[in-house]
C-alpha positions in Angstrom: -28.5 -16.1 39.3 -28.3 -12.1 40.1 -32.0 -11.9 39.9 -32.4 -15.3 42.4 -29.8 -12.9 44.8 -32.0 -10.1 44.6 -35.1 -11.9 46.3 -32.9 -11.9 49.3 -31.3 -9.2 51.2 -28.5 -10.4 52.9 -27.3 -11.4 49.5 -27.3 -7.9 48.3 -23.6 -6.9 48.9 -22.4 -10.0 46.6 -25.3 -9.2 43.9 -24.0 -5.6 43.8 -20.3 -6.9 43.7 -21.2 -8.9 41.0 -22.4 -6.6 38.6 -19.6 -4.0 39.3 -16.9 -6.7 38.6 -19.3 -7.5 35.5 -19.2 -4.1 34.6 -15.5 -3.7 35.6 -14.5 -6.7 33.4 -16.2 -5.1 30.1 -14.8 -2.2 30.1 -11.3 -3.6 30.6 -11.9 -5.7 27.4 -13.4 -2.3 26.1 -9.7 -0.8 26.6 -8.4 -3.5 24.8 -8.2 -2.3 21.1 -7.5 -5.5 19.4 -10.3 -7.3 21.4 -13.1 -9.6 19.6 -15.0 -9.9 22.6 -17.5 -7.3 22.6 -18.1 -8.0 18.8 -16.4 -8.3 15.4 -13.3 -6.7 15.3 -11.6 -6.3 11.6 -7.7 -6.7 12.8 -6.3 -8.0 9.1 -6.9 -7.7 5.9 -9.2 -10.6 4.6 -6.7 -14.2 3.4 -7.0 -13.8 -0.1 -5.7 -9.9 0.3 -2.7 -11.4 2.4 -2.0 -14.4 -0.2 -1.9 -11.5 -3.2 0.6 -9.5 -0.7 -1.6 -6.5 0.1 -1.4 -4.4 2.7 -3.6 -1.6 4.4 -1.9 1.8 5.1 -4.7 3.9 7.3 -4.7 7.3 8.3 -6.3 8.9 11.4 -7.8 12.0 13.0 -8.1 14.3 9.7 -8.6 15.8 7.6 -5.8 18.2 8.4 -5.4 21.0 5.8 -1.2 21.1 6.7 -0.9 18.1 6.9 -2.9 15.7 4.3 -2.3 17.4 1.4 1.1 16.8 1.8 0.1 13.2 2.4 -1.6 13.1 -0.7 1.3 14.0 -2.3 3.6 11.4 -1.3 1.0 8.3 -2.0 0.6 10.3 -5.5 4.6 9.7 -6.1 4.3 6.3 -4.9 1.0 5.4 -7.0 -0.5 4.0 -4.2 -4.2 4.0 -2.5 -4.8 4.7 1.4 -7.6 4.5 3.7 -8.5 7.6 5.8 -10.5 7.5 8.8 -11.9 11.0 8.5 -13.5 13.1 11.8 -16.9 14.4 11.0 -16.8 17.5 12.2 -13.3 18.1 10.5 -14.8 17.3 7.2 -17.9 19.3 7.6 -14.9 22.5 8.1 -12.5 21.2 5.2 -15.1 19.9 3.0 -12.8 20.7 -0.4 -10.3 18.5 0.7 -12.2 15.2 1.6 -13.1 15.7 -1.9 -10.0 15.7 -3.0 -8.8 12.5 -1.1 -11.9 11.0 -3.1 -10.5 12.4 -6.5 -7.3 10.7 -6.3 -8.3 7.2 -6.0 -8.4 6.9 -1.9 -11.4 5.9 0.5 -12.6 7.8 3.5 -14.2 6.1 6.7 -16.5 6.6 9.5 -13.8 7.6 13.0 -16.8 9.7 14.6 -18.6 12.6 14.5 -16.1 14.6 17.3 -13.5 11.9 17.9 -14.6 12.7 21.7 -12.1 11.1 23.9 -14.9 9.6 26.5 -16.2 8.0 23.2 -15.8 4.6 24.9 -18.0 6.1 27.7 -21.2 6.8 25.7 -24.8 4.9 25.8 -25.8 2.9 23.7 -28.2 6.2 21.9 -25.2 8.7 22.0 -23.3 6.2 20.2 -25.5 5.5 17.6 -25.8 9.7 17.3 -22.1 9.9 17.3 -21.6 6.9 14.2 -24.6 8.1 12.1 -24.4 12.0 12.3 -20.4 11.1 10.9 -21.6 8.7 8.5 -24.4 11.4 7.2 -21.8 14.2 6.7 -19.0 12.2 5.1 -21.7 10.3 2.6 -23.0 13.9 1.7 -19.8 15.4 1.5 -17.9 12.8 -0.5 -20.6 11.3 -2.3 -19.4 7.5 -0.8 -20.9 5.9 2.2 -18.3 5.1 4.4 -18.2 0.9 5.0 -15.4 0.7 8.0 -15.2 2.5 11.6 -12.6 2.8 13.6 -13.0 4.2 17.4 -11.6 6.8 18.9 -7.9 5.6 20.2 -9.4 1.6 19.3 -10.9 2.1 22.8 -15.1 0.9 22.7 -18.1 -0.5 24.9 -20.4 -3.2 24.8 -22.8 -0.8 23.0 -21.1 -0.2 19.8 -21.5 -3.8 17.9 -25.1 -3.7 18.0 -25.0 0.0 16.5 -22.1 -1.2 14.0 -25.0 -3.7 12.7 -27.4 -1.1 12.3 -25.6 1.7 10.9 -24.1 -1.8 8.6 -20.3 -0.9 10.0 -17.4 -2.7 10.6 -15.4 -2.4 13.0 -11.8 -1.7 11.8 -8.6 -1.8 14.2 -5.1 -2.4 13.2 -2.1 -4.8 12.8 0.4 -2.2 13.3 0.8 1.2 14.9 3.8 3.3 15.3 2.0 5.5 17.9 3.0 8.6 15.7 0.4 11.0 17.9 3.5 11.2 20.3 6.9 9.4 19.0 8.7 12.0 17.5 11.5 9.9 16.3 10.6 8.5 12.5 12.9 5.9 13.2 11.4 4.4 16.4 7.9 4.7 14.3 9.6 2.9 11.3 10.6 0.4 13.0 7.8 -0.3 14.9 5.5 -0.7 11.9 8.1 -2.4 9.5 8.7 -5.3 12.3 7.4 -8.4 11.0 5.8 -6.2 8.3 3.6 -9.2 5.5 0.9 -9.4 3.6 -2.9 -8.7 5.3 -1.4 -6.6 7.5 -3.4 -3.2 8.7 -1.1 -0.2 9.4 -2.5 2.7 11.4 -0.9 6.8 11.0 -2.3 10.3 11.7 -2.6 12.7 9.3 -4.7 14.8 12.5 -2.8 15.2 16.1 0.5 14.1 14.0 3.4 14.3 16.0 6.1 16.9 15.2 9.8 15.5 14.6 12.5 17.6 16.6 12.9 20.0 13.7 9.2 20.7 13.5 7.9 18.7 10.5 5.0 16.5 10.8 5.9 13.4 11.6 3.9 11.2 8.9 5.4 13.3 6.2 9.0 12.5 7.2 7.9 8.2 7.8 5.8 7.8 5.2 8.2 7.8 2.0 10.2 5.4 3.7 7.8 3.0 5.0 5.9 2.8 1.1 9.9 2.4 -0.2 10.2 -0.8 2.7 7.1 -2.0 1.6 7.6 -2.1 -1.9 11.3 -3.4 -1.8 9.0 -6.3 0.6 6.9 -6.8 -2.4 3.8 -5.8 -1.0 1.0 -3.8 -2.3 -0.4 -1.1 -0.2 -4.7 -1.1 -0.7 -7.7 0.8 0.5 -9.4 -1.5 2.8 -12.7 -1.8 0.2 -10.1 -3.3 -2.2 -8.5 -5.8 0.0 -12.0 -7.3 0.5 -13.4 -8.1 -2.8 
């Protein structure tokens, strides 16, 4: 149709009008996290994960060397497995303790190589730079090729599925978030990832750019004990996301 418009001039305006509402519409669905429309779009855990009562606890924007380790701690004390979406260029600086979130049992994942906030901006050959640089250092790093990628705030183009396939990536979002980059209050957070909380569900944190609470702790670190407490006392099972799908 555009290219029949093209072939005659005063139909230019309405083929150029065309394409930007084209363009304008897929990058609306680009800003729409929990969108399948640009391409597969992991939003729960597989059935058979829900049926058994497992859950996904994933943690964003480290490795932060205040922070995780303290992280690390508490899923130690609850015996439970977590899935962090690991920067690149933060584990290429903290290198030991990527390693160490490998030695106790947990999986890291592919969330960039510079968590760039225009991330949803890129072409289609800086994206595939961005994915496969991160995928190199934390494969060489950890010594596992990360499986799952998550992007940068959820927020993607139509150029990152077909780079997903090649890089053989899937795209990861989340059931529940307690937007924990900027709430302060562990309660609000609590609340907003324990609503409705059941099996298959996929619950995002920060371990990086974690809010402070008012007396100047870490946000996670105050929520997290009390969200693995609700979740067990629901019965549930938290999993690393390679787990849930076998």
């Amino acid at each position: 149709m555009v290219a029949a418009m093209l072939w005659r001039p005063a139909l230019w305006p309405w083929t150029l009008g065309v394409i930007l509402l084209d363009h304008f519409v897929l990058s609306m669905i680009g800003l729409w996290p929990r969108s399948s429309l640009l391409g597969p779009n992991m939003l729960s855990l597989p059935p058979a994960a829900a049926r058994r009562g497992e859950v996904a606890i994933t943690i964003d924007d480290g490795p932060s060397p205040e922070v995780t380790p303290q992280v690390l701690d508490i899923l130690d004390r609850f015996g439970v497995q977590a899935t962090f979406f690991c920067i690149g260029e933060l584990t290429e600086q903290y290198p030991d303790l990527c390693r160490e979130i490998i030695r106790r049992g947990h999986s890291i994942e592919n969330h960039s190589q510079h968590h760039d906030v225009l991330f949803s901006l890129f072409g289609p050959w800086k994206t595939h730079r961005e994915l496969q640089h991160a995928q190199e250092v934390l494969s060489n790093i950890t010594g596992h090729t990360p499986r799952y990628f998550r992007a940068t705030a959820g927020f993607r183009n139509m150029f990152l599925d077909p780079v997903l396939v090649r890089l053989d990536l899937q795209l990861v979002t989340w059931s529940k978030r307690g937007f924990d980059t900027r709430e302060s209050n562990p309660e609000v957070i609590l609340e907003r990832l324990l609503r409705d909380l059941k099996g298959g569900d996929i619950l995002m944190l920060h371990d990086g750019n974690a809010a402070r609470t008012f007396d100047g702790k870490p946000v996670i670190v105050e929520v997290l004990p009390r969200l693995l407490d609700q979740i067990a006392q629901a019965g549930l099972r938290p999993v690393t996301l390679g787990s849930a799908s076998r």
